[in-house]
SERO-4910 file (N, C-alpha, C, O; in steps of 0.05 Angstrom, whole numbers):
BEGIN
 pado doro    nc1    nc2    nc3   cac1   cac2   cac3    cc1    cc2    cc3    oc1    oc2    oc3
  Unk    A   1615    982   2372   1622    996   2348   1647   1012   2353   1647   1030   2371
  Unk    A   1666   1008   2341   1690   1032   2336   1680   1057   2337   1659   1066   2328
  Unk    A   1698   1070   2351   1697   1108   2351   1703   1117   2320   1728   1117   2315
  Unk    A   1691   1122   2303   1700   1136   2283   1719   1159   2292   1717   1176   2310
  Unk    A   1744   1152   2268   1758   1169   2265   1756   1194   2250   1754   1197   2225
  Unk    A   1757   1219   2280   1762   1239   2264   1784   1260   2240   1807   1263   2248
  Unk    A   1780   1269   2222   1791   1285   2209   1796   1306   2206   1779   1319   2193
  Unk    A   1826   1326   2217   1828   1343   2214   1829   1360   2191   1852   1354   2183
  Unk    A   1821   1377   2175   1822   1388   2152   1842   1414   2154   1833   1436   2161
  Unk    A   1859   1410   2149   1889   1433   2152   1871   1458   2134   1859   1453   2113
  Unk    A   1870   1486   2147   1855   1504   2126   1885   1517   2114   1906   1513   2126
  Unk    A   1883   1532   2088   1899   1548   2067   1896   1568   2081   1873   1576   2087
  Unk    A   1926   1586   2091   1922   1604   2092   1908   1624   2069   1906   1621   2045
  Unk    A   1898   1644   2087   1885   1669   2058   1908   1681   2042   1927   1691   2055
  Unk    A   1908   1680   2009   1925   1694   1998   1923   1722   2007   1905   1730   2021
  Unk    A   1942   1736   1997   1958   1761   1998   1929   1781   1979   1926   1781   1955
  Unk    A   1919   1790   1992   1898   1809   1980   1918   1829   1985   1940   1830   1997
  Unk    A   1893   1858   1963   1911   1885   1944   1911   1898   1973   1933   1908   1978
  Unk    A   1891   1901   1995   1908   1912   2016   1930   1903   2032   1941   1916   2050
  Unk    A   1937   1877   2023   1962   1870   2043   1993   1886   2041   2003   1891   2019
  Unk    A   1999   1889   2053   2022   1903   2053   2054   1890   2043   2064   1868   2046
  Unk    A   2063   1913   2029   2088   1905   2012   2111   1906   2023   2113   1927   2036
  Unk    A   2136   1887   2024   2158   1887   2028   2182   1899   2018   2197   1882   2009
  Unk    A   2189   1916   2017   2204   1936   1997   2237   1935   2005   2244   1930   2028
  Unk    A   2253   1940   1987   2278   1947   1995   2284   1955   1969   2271   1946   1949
  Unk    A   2312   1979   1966   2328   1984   1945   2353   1980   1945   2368   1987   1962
  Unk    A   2359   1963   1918   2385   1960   1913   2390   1961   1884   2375   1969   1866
  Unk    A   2420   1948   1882   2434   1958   1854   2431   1913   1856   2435   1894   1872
  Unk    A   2422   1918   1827   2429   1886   1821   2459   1893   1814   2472   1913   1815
  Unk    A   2465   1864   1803   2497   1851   1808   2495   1837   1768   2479   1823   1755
  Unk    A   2514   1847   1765   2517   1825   1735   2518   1797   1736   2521   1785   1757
  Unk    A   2515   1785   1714   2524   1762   1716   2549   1748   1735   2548   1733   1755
  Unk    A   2564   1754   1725   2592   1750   1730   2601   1747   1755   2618   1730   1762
  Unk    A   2585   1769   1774   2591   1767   1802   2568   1759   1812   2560   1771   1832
  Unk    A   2554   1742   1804   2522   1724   1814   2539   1703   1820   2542   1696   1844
  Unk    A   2559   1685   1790   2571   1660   1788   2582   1663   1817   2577   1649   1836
  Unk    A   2601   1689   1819   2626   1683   1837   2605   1675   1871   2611   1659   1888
  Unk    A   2587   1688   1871   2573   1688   1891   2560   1661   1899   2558   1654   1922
  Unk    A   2550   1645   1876   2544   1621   1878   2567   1607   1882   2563   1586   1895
  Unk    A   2598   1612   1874   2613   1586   1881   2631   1591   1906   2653   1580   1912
  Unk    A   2614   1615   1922   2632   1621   1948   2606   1610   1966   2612   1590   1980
  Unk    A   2587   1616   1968   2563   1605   1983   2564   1577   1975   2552   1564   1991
  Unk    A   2574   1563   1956   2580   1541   1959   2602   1530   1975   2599   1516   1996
  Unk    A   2621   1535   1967   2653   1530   1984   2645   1527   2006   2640   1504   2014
  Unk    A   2640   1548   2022   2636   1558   2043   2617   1546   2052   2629   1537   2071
  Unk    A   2595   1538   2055   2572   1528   2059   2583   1505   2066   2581   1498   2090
  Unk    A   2598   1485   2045   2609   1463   2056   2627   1457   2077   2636   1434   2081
  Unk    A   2633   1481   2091   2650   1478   2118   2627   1470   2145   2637   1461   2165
  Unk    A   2600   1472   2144   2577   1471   2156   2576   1490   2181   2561   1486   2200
  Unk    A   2588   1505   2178   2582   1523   2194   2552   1529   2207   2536   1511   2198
  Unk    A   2541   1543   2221   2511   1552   2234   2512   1579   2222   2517   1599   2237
  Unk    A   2506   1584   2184   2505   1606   2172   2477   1595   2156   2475   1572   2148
  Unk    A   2458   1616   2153   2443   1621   2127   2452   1627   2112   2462   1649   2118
  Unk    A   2457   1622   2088   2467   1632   2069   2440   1640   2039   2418   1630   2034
  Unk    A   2454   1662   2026   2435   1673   2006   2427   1654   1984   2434   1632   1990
  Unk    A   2419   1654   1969   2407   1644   1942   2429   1662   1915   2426   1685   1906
  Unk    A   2446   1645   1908   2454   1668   1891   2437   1688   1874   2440   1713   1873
  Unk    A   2420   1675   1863   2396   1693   1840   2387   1720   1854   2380   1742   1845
  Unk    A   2393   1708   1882   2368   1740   1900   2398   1759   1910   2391   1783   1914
  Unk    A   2431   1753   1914   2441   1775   1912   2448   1800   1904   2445   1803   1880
  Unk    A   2456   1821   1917   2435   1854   1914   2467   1866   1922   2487   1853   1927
  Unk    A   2463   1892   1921   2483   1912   1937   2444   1935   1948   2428   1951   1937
  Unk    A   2447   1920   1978   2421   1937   1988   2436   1969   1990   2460   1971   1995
  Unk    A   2417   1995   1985   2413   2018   1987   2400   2019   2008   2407   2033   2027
  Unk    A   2378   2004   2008   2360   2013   2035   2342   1990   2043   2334   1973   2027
  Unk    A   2336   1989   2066   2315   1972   2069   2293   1986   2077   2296   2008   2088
  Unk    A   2273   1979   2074   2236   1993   2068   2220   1978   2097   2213   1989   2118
  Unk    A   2218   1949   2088   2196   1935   2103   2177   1940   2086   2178   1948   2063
  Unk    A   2153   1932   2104   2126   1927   2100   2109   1957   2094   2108   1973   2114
  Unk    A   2100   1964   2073   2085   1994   2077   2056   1981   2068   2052   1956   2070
  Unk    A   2042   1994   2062   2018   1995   2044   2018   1996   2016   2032   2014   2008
  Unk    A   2008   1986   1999   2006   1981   1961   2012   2012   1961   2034   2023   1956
  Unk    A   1986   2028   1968   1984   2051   1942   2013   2068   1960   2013   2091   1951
  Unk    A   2035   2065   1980   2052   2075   1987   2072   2069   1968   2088   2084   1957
  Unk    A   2067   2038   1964   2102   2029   1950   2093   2050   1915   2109   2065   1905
  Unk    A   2068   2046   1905   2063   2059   1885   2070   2084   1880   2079   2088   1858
  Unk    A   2067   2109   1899   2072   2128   1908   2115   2122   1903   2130   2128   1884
  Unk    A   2119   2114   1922   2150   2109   1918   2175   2107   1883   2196   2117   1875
  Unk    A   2145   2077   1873   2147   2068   1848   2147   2096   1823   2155   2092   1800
  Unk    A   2139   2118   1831   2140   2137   1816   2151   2170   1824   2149   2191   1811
  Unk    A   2164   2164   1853   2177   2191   1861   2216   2175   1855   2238   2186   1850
  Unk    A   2213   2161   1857   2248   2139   1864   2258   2156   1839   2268   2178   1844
  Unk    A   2258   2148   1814   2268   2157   1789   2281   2172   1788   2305   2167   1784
  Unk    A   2268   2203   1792   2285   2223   1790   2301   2238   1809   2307   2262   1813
  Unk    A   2305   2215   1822   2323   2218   1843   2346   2208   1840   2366   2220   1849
  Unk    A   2348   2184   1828   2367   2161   1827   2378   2180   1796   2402   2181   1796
  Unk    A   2368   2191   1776   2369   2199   1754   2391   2220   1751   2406   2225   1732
  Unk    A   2388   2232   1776   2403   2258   1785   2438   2250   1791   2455   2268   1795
  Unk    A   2444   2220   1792   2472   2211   1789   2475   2200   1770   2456   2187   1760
  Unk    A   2505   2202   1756   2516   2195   1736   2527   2155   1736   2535   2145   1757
  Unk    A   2526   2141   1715   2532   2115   1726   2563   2112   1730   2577   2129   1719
  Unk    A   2572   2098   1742   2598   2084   1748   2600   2054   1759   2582   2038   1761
  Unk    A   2622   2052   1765   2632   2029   1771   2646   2019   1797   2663   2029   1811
  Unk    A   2635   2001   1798   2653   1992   1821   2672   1958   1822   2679   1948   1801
  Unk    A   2677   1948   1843   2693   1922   1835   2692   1906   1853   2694   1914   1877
  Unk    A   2690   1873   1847   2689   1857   1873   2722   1861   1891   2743   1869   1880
  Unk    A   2720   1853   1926   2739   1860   1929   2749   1834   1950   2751   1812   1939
  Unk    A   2754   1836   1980   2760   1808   1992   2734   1802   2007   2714   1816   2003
  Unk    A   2733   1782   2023   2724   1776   2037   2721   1791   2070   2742   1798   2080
  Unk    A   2700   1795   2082   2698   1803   2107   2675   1794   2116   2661   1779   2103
  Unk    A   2669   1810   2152   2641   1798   2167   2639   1825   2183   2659   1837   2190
  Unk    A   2609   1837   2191   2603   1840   2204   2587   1840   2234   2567   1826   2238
  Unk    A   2595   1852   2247   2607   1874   2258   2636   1871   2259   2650   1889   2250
  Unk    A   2650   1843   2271   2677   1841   2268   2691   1811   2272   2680   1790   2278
  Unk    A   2718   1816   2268   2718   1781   2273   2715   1771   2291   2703   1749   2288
  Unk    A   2720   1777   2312   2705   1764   2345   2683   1759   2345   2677   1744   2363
  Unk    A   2659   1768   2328   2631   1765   2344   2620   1774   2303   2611   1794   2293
  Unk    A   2626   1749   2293   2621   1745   2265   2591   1746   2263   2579   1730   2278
  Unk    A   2577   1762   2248   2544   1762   2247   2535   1758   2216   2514   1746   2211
  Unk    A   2552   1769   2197   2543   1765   2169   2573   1767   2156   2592   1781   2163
  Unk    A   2570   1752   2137   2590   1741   2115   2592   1759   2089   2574   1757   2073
  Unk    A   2611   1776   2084   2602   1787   2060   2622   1788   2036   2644   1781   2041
  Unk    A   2618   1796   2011   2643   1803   1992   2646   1829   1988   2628   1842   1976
  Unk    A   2667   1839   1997   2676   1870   2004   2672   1881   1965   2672   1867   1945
  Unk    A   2670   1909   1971   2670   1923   1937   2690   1942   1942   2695   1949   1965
  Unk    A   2705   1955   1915   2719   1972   1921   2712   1993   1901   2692   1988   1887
  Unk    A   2728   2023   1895   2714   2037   1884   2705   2065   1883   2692   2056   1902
  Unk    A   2701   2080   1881   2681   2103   1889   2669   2097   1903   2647   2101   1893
  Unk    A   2665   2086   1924   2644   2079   1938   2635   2108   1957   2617   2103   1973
  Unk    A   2643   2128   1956   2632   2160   1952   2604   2170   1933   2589   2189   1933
  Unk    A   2608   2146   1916   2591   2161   1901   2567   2139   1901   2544   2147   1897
  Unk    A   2573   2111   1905   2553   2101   1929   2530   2103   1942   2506   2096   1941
  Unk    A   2555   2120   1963   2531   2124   1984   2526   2160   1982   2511   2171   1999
  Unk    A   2536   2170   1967   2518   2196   1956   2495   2190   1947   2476   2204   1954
  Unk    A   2491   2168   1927   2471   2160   1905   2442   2142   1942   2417   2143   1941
  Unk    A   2458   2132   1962   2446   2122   1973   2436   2146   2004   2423   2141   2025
  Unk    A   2448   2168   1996   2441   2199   2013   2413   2211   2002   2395   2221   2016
  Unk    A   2413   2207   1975   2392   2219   1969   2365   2200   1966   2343   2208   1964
  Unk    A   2371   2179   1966   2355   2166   1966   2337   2158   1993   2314   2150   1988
  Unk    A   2344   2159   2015   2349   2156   2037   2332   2185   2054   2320   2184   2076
  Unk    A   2336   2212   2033   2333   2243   2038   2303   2236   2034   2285   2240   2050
  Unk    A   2302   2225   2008   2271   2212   1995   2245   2204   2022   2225   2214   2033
  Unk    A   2263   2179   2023   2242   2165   2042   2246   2179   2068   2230   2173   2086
  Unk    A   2269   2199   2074   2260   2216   2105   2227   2237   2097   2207   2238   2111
  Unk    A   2230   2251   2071   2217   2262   2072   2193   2264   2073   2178   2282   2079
  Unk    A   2187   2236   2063   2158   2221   2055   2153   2205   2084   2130   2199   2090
  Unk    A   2172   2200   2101   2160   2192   2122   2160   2164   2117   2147   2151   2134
  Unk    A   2174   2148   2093   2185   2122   2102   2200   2103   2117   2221   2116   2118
  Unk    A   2204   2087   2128   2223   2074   2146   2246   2074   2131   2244   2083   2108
  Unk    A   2275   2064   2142   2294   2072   2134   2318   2068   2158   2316   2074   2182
  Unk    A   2340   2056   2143   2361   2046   2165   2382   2069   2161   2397   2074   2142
  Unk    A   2380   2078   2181   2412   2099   2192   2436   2096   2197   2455   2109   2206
  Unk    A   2430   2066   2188   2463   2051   2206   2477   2063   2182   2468   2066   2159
  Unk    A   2512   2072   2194   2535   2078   2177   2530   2052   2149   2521   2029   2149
  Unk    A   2539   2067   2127   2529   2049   2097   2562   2037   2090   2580   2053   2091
  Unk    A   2565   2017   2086   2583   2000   2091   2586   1987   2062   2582   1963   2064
  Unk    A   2591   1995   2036   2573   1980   2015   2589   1948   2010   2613   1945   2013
  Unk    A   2571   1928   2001   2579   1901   2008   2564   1885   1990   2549   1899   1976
  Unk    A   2562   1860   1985   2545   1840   1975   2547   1816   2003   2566   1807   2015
  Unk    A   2514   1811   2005   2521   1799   2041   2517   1762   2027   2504   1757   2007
  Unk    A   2531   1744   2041   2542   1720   2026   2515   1697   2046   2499   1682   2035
  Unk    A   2520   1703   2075   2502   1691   2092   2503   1705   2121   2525   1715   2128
  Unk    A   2482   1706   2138   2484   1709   2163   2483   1686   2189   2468   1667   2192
  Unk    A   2499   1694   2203   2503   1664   2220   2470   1672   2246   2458   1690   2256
  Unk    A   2471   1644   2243   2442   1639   2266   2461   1644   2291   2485   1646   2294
  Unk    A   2433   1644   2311   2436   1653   2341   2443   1619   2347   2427   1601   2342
  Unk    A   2471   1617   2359   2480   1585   2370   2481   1600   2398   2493   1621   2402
  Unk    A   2466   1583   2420   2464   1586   2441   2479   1563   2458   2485   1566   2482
  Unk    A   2484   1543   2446   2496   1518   2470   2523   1523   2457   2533   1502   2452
  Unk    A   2541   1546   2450   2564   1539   2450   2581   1515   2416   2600   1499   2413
  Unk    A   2567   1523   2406   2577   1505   2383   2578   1517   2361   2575   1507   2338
  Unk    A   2583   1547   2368   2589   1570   2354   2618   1577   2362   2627   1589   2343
  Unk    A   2638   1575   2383   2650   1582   2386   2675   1586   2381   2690   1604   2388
  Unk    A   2680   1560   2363   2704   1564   2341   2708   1574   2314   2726   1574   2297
  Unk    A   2683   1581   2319   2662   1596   2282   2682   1626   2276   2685   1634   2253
  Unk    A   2693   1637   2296   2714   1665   2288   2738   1652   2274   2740   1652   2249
  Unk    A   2753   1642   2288   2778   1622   2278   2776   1611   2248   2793   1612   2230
  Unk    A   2753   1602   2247   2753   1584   2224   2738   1602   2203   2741   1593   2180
  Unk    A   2725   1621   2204   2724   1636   2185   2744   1647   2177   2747   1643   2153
  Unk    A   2763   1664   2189   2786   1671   2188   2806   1650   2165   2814   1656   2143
  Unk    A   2808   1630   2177   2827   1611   2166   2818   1606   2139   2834   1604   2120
  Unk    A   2788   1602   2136   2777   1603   2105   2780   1622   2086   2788   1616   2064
  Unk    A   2774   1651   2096   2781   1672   2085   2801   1676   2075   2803   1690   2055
  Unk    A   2827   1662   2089   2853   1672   2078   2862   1644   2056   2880   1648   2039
  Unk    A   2850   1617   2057   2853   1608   2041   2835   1615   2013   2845   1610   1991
  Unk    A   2817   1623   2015   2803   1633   1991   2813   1657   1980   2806   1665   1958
  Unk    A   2831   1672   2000   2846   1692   1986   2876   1687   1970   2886   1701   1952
  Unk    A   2885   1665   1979   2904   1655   1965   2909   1646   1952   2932   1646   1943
  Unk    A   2881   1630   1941   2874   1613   1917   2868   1632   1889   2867   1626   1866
  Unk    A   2863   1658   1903   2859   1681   1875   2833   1673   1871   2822   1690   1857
  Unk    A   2814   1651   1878   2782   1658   1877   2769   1686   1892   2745   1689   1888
  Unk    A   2779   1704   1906   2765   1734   1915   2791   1740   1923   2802   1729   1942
  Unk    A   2803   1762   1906   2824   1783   1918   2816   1806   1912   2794   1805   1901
  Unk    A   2825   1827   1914   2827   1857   1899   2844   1855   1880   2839   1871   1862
  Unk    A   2859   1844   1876   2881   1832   1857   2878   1825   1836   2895   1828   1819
  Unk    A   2851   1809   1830   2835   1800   1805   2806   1811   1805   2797   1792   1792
  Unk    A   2789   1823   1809   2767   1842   1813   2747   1839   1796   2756   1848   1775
  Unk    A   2727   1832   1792   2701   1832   1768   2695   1864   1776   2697   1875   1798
  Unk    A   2684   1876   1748   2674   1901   1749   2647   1889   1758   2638   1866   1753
  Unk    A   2634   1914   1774   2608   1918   1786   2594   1946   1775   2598   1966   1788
  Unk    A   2578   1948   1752   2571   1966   1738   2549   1984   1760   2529   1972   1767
  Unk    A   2553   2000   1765   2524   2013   1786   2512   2035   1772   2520   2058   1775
  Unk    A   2482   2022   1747   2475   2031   1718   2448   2038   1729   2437   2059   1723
  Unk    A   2435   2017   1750   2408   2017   1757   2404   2016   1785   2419   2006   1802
  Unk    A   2376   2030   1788   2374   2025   1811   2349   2008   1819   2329   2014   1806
  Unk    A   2344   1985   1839   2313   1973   1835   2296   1973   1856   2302   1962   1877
  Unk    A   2276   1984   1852   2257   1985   1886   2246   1950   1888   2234   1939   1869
  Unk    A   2249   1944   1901   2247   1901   1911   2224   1913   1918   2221   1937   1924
  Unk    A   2204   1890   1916   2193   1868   1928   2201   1840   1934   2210   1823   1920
  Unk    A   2194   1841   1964   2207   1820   1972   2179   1798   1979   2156   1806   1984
  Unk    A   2187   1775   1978   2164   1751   1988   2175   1733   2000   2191   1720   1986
  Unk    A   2173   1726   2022   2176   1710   2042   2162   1686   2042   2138   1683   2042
  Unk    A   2186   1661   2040   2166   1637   2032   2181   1609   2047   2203   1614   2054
  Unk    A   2174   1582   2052   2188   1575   2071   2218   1556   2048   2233   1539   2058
  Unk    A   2219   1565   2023   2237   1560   2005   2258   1581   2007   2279   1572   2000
  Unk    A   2259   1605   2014   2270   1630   2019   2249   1651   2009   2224   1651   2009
  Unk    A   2266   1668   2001   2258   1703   1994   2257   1698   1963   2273   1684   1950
  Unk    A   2236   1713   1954   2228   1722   1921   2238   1741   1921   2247   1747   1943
  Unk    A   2242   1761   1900   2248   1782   1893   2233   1795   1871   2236   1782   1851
  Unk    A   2220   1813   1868   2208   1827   1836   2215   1852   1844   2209   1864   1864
  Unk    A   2228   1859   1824   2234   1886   1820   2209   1909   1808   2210   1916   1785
  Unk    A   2190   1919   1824   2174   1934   1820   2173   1965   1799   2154   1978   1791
  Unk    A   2205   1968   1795   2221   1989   1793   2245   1992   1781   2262   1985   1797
  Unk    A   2257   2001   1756   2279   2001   1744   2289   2029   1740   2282   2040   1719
  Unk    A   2303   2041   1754   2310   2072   1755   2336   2068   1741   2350   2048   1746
  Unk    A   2343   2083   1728   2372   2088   1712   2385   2109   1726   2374   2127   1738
  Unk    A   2411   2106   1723   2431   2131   1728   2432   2144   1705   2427   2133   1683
  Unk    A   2441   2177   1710   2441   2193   1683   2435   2182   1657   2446   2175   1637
  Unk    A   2401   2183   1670   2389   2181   1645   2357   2198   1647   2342   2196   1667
  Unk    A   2353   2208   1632   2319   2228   1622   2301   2208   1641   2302   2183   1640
  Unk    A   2280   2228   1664   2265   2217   1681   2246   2207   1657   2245   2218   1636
  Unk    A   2236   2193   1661   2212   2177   1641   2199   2157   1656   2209   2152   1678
  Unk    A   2174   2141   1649   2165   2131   1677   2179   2108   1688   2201   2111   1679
  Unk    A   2179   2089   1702   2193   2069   1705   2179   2043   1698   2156   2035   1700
  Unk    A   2200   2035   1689   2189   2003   1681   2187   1977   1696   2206   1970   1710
  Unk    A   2163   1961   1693   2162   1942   1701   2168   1931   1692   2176   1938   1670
  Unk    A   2170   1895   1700   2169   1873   1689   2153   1865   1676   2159   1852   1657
  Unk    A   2130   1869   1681   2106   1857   1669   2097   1872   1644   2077   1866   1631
  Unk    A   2116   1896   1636   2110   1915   1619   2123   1910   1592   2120   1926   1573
***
């Protein structure tokens, strides 16, 4: 008689139960206008094949802060101190500007589209917010605030087939600057009207986004709104 063949039964991971913990970050969404430009530079660019991740246009942000993982009734807690905080600045504007990477061009780590601007008033708007989560005892990044829209981050190339990746970003950058597709020269306004506490979801398609949170600039604290509301 034949060995019957066995069957492995792959199990489902367990969904996300109310104690699992939330992925949080704040930022300023992006209008229309500078979503397009973002989709047809992560395109361009993308087609050089570089060893970059690149973003999803839909999920581009100008991050304030990054959070991580807390607990539900924390981000809730958050979902209703953020407001009148963010409420306490007046709105303005800002503008797309060129192209850059950090940390620098030698040792290229993320791809971004520079903003120009008040960007004083920025990262004032991103001081107090920041004051928030020191005082509550949230996590929170200290790194100097740099404000940006990030395009892609390049992977860890270990055999060397990264190495001409400075050069040729370079060389791209300045042809996309010449073409008048991203200068300071021609600029989309960047309205900075709202502010949004993310949820983030991690999936092997990319990152979700739901905005848990819609805070206004100079405007009457009132509760905040959801999506689902």
């Amino acid at each position: 008689m034949a060995p019957r063949k066995v069957r492995y039964v792959k199990e489902r991971p367990p969904a996300p139960s109310v104690e699992s913990a939330w992925r949080l970050f704040i930022s300023v969404p992006l209008p229309p206008a500078v979503t397009t430009l973002v989709g047809e530079l992560v395109r361009d660019l993308g087609a050089e094949g570089w060893p970059v991740r690149w973003v999803a246009p839909d999920t581009a942000h100008i991050t304030l802060q990054f959070i991580g993982d807390v607990p539900p009734e924390r981000a809730e807690f958050l979902r209703l101190a953020l407001p009148p905080v963010v409420a306490r600045h007046d709105a303005f504007n800002l503008r797309t500007a060129d192209l850059g990477v950090f940390p620098n061009q030698r040792r290229p780590r993320v791809i971004w589209l520079g903003l120009y601007g008040p960007a004083h008033r920025l990262a004032s708007l991103r001081d107090d917010i920041s004051d928030l989560l020191r005082q509550f005892e949230f996590p929170l990044d200290d790194k100097e605030f740099h404000p940006h829209v990030t395009l892609g981050r390049v992977r860890d190339v270990r055999d060397g087939s990264g190495r001409d990746l400075p050069a040729a970003i370079q060389r791209r950058f300045a042809e996309v600057a010449a073409s008048g597709q991203v200068t300071a020269k021609a600029p989309i306004p960047v309205p900075v009207q709202e502010v949004h506490l993310v949820r983030s979801f991690l999936g092997r398609e990319g990152a979700r986004h739901e905005p848990i949170a819609r805070c206004p600039l100079g405007a009457p604290v009132a509760k905040p709104r959801r999506d689902d509301e």
